[in-house]
Each structure stands twice: as structure tokens, then as C-alpha cells.
C-alpha positions as CSV (number, residue, x, y, z in Angstrom):
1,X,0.0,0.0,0.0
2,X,1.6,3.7,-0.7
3,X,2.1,5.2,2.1
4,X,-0.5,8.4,3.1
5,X,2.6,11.1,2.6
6,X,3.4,9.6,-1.0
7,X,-0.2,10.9,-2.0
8,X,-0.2,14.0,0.0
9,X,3.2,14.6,-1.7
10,X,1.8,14.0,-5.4
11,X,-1.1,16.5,-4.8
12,X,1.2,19.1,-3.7
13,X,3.6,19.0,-6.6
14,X,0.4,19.3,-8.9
15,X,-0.7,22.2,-7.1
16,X,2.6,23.1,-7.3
17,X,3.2,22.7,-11.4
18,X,-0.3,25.1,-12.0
19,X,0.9,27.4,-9.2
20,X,3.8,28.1,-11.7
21,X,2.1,28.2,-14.6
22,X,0.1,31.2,-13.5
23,X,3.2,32.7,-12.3
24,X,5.1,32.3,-15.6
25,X,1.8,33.8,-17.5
26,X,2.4,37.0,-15.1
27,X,6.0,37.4,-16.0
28,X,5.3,36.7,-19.6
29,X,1.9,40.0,-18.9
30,X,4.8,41.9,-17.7
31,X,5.6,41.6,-13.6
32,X,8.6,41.6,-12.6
33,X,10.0,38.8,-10.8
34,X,10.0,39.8,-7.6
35,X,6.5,41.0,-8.7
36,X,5.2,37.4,-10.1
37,X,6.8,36.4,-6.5
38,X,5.2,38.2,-4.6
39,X,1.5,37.0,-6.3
40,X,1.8,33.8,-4.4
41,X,1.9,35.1,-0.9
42,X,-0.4,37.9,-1.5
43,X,-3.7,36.2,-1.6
44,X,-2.7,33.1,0.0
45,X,-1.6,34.9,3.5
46,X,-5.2,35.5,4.7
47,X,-6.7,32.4,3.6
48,X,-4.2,30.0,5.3
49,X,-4.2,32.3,8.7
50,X,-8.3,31.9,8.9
51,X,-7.9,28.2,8.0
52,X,-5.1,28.1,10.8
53,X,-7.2,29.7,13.3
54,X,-10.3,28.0,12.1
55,X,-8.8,24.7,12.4
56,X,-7.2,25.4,15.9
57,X,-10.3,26.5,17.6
58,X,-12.1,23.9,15.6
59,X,-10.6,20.8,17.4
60,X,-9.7,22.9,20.9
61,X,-5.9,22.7,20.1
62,X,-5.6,26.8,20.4
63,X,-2.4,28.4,19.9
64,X,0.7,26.1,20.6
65,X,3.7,27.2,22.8
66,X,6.6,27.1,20.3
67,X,10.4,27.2,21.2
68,X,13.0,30.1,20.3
69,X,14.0,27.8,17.3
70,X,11.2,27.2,15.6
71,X,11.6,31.3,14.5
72,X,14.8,30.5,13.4
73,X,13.4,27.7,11.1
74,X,10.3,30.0,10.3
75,X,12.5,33.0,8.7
76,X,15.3,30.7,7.1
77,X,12.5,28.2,5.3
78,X,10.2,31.7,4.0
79,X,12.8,33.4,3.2
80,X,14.6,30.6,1.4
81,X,11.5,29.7,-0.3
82,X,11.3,33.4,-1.8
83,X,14.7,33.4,-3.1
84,X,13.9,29.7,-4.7
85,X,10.6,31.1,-6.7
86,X,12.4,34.0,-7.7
87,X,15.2,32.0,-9.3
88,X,12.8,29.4,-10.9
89,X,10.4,32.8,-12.2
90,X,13.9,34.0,-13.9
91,X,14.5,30.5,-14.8
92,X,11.6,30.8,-17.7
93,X,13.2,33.7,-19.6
94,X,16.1,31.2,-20.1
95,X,14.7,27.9,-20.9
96,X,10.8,26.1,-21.7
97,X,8.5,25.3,-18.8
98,X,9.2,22.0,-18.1
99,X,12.9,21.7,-18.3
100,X,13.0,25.3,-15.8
101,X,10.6,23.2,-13.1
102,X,13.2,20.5,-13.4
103,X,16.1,22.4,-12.6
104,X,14.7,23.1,-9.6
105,X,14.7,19.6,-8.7
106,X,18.3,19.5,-7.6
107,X,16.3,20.2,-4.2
108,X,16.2,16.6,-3.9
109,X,19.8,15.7,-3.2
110,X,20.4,18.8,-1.3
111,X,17.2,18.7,0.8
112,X,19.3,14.9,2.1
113,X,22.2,16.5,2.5
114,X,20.9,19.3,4.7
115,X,18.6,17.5,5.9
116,X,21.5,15.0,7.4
117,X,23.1,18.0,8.4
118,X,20.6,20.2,10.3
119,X,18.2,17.6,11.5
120,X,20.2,14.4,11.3
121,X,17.0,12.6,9.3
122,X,19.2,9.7,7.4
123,X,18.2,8.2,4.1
124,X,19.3,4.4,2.6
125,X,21.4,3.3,0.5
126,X,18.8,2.4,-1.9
127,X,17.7,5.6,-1.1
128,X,20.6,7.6,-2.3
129,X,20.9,5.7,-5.5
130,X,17.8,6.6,-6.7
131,X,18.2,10.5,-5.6
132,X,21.8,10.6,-8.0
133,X,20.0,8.6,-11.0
134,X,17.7,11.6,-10.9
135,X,20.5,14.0,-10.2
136,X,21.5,12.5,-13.4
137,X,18.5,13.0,-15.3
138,X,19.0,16.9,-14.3
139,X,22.7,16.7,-15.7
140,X,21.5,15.7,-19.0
141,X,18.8,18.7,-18.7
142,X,21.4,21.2,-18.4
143,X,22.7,21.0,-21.0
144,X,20.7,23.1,-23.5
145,X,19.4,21.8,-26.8
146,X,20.7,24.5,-29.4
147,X,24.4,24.5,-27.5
148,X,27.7,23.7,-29.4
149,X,31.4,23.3,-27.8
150,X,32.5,21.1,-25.4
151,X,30.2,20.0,-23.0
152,X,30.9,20.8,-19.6
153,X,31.1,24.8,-20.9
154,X,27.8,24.0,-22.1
155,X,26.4,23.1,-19.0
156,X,27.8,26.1,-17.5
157,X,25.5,28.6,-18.0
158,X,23.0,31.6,-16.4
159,X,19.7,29.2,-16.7
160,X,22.2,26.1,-14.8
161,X,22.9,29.0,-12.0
162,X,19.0,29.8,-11.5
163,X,18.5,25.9,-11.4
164,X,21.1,24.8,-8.6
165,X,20.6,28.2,-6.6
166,X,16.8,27.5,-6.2
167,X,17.1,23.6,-5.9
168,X,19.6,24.9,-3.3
169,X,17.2,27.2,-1.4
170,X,14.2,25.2,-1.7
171,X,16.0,22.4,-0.4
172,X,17.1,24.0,2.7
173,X,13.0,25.5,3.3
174,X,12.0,22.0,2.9
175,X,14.2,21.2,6.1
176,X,13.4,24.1,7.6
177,X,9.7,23.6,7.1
178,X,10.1,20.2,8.5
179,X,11.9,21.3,11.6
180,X,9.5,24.4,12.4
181,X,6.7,21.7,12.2
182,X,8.7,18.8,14.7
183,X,9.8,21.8,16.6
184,X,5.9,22.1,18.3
185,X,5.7,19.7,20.9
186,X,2.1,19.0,21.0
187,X,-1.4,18.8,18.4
188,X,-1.9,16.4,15.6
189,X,0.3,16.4,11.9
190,X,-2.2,18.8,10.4
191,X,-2.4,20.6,13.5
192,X,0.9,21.2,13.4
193,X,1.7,21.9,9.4
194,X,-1.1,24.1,9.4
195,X,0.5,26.8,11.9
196,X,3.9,26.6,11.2
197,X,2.7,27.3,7.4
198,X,0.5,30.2,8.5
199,X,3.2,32.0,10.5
200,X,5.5,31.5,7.4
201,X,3.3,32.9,5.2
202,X,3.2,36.2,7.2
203,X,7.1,36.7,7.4
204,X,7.0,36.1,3.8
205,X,3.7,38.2,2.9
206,X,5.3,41.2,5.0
207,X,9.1,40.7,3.7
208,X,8.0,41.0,-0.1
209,X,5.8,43.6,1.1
210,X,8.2,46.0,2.5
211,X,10.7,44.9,-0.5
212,X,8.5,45.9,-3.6
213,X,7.3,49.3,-1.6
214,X,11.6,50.2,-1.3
215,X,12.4,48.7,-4.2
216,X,10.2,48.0,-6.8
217,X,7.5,50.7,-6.4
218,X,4.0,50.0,-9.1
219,X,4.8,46.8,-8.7
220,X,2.1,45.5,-6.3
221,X,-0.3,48.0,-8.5
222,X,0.5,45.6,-10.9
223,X,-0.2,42.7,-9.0
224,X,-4.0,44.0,-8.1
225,X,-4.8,44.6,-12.0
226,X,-3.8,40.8,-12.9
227,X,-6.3,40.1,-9.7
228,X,-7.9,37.1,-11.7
229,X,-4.4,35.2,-12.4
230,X,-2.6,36.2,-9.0
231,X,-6.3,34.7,-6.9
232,X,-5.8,31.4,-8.3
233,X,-1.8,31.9,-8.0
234,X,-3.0,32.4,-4.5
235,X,-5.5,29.3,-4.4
236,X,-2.6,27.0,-6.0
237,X,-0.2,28.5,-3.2
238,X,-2.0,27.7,-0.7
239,X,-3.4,24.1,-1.6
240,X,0.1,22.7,-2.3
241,X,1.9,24.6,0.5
242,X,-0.9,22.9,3.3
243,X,0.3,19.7,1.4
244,X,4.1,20.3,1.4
245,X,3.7,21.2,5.2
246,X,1.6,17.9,5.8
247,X,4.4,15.5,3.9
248,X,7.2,17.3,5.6
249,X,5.6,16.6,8.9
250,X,5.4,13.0,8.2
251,X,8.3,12.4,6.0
252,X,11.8,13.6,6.1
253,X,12.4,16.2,3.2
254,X,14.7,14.2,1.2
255,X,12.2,11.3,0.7
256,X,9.4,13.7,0.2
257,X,11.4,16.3,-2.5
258,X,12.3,12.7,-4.8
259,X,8.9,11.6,-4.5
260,X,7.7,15.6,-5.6
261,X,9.6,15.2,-9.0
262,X,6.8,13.4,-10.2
263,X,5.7,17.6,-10.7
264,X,7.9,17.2,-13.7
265,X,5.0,15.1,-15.5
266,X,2.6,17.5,-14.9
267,X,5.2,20.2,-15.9
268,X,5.4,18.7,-19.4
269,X,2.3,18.4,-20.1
270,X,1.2,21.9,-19.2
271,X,4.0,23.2,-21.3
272,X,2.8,21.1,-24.1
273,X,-0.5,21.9,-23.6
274,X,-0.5,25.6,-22.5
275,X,2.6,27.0,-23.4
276,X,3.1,24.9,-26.7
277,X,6.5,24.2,-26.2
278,X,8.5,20.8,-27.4
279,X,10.6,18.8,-25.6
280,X,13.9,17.2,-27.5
281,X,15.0,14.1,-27.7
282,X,18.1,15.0,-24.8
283,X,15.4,16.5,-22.3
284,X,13.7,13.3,-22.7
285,X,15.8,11.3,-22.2
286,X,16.5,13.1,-18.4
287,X,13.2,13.3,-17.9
288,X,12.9,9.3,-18.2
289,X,16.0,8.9,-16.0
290,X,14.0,11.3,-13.0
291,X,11.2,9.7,-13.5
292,X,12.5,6.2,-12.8
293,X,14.5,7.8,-9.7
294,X,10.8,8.5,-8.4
295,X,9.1,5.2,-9.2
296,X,12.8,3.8,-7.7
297,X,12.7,5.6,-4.2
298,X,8.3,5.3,-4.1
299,X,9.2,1.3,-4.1
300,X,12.3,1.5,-0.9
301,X,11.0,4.2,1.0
């Protein structure tokens, strides 16, 4: 029987996969990319703080007495997580849809390797064979279709540097999510995802804030006039986040990221479908080898 997180975790990377979709449509109407950021928090804030408190008061649980460090895991996961999305929004100037999600995906072998470091979660050796056949896969990505010369300049490129920096950042909020959600002592897994999420949301709601009014002024005007594409930017958010939050909590972040490349399916088929784009014969042939990395780690986890 697969295990509850493994469908928890395939929900979240589809939320996840139309979440960017709408993001990439409000770079491609003209945000900026701190702008197409910020949509996500904007309109999910509120919701996930009402369903927070609604929950809480719901099943008597209340507000939960956290420790010093679950702050410290609250402002290193949000703002890691902003950093990530920013790299992967920047990420579609440079390459197609789907290959841009998968860069991001090198989260998987750095979400074990700082999650060994920071909360000593451990992974098999079965385990870590699958994660570097994907890591593979991404190799064989990098390298972009149209490129000539020798190969390991060709891999060594801008859209490569977006890739690894946000795998990079996203794998250290996974870990940090986890730990801010292990850090409260008491309530159920929900319970527990639910208002670690909601106080993360805030810091990042209040951090883009402040950094579009200094920074990037008309930009959050911007955001209210694409008010139809940033809501369900907002919706997406918010669904796979709750579901990211739930996985973490029962899962350690590296078995959870490898399981949430399956978003790469649904990646290619929305840029087939929506964006139009094709995929060549080298992409697919990295796609294939992440893919079996999933179906490979779904089977010894």
C-alpha cells in the first residue's frame, strides 16, 4: 500500500506545477520577478491564517507554545522559499517550462544532504541511488538543446545557476519547514503543518511587502490589476503549501522532494499543452531517467 505522505506529496507538486504556470503567464503579462513572486503570498496569506485559526479553535488545540528555534526555522524556510521562486520565475526567460521546473529539482539531493546536516533525518542506500539517477536526469537537462562546444562549458551557463541556486534554497525551506513543524511539541500532523505554514506565510507576505514598496514601487499595482491570475496563484499556493507542510511533517524532506519530482510530469504536459513548447530528444531522455528515480525511491521508501 503507498504510504498516506506519497499521495499528500503527489497532490502538492500538482498544485505546485499550475501554481507556476500562472506565475510564468504574469511574468510573460509583464511583472517583474519579484513582482510574479510576490502574487503567491499575497492572496494566500489571509486564507491560510483563517484556516489556521479555524482549524485550531475547531478541534480545541488553540495556539501552541513554540520554542526560540522554531523562529529561526520559520525566517530561514520563507525566506529561502522566496529566493527559490524568484530563481525558478527568472528561470523561464532562459529555458521552456518544463525543463525550468526541473532544474529546480536538484532540491532533492540537497534537501538529504541538509537535511543529514541540520536535522540528522538519514536516508538508505537504496535511497541515495535513486536521488543521484535523478540527479542524473538533471545533468543531461542542463545542457541546452541548441548548445555547441565542449560539453561541460555548455552546462555552465545563467539558466544552470538559477537551477542549482533555487534547488539549493528550496531544499534548505524543505528542512526548515520540517523542523518548524517537529519543533511544536504538542497537536496532531495537520495541526501542526497548518500553523507553522500560517506564521510563514506572514514573514513572507510582510518581507515581499516591504521589499516591492523600497524597491520596486508599481509593482504591487501591478499585482491588483492581474487580480484574476494572482487569486488562483493564491488558491494553487496555498493548496500545495498545506500539502508540502503535511508531507514534511510526516516524511523527512529528502524522501518527500524525490517523490515531488513526479511535478515534472505534470510540468510537461502543461508546457505542451499551455505553453506549446516541445521537448527534444536529450530532455527526454533526463526526464525518463527522473522519473525512474521517483518510481525507484516510491518502491524502498
Amino acid at each position: 500500500m503507498i504510504a498516506t505522505w506519497v499521495w499528500i506529496t503527489c497532490l502538492a507538486a500538482f498544485s505546485q506545477a499550475l501554481r507556476f504556470m500562472f506565475q510564468k503567464k504574469l511574468k510573460v503579462a509583464g511583472l517583474s520577478t519579484a513582482g510574479a513572486t510576490f502574487a503567491r503570498f499575497f492572496f494566500a496569506a489571509p486564507f491560510v491564517v483563517a484556516i489556521a485559526v479555524a482549524y485550531a479553535t475547531a478541534t480545541g488545540q488553540g495556539l501552541p507554545e513554540v520554542p526560540g528555534v522554531f523562529w529561526l526555522h520559520v525566517i530561514v524556510g520563507g525566506a529561502s522559499q522566496i529566493l527559490a521562486t524568484m530563481c525558478v520565475v527568472a528561470l523561464f526567460s532562459h529555458r521552456n517550462f518544463a525543463v525550468g521546473i526541473t532544474f529546480k529539482k536538484t532540491e532533492v539531493l540537497l534537501s538529504v544532504l541538509i537535511g543529514f546536516i541540520i536535522l540528522g533525518d538519514v536516508v538508505t542506500l537504496s535511497a541515495l541511488i535513486a536521488v543521484l539517477i535523478g540527479l542524473g536526469g538533471v545533468l543531461l537537462l542542463a545542457d541546452p538543446p541548441e548548445a555547441t562546444g565542449p560539453w561541460r562549458k555548455r552546462i555552465l551557463n545563467r539558466a544552470v545557476l538559477l537551477g542549482l541556486t533555487s534547488g539549493l534554497f528550496f531544499g534548505l525551506s524543505g528542512v526548515s519547514y520540517r523542523g518548524a513543524s517537529l519543533s511544536i511539541a504538542e497537536g496532531d500532523t495537520f495541526y501542526r503543518a497548518i500553523v507553522a505554514m500560517a506564521f510563514v506565510v506572514i514573514f513572507q507576505f510582510l518581507a515581499m511587502t516591504l521589499w516591492l514598496r523600497l524597491r520596486e514601487k508599481g509593482q504591487i499595482r501591478a499585482v491588483l490589476r492581474a487580480w484574476r491570475v494572482v487569486s488562483l496563484v493564491g488558491l494553487t499556493s496555498m493548496i500545495g503549501t498545506m500539502c508540502w507542510f503535511s508531507a514534511f511533517t510526516l516524511q523527512s524532506a529528502g524522501y518527500v522532494n524525490a517523490v515531488g519530482q513526479i511535478e515534472l510530469l505534470f510540468s510537461i504536459a502543461i508546457g505542451a499543452l499551455v505553453f506549446g513548447e516541445r521537448i527534444s530528444r536529450r530532455e527526454w531522455q533526463g526526464l525518463i531517467l527522473l522519473t525512474g528515480s521517483i518510481v525507484m525511491l516510491v518502491l524502498v521508501a
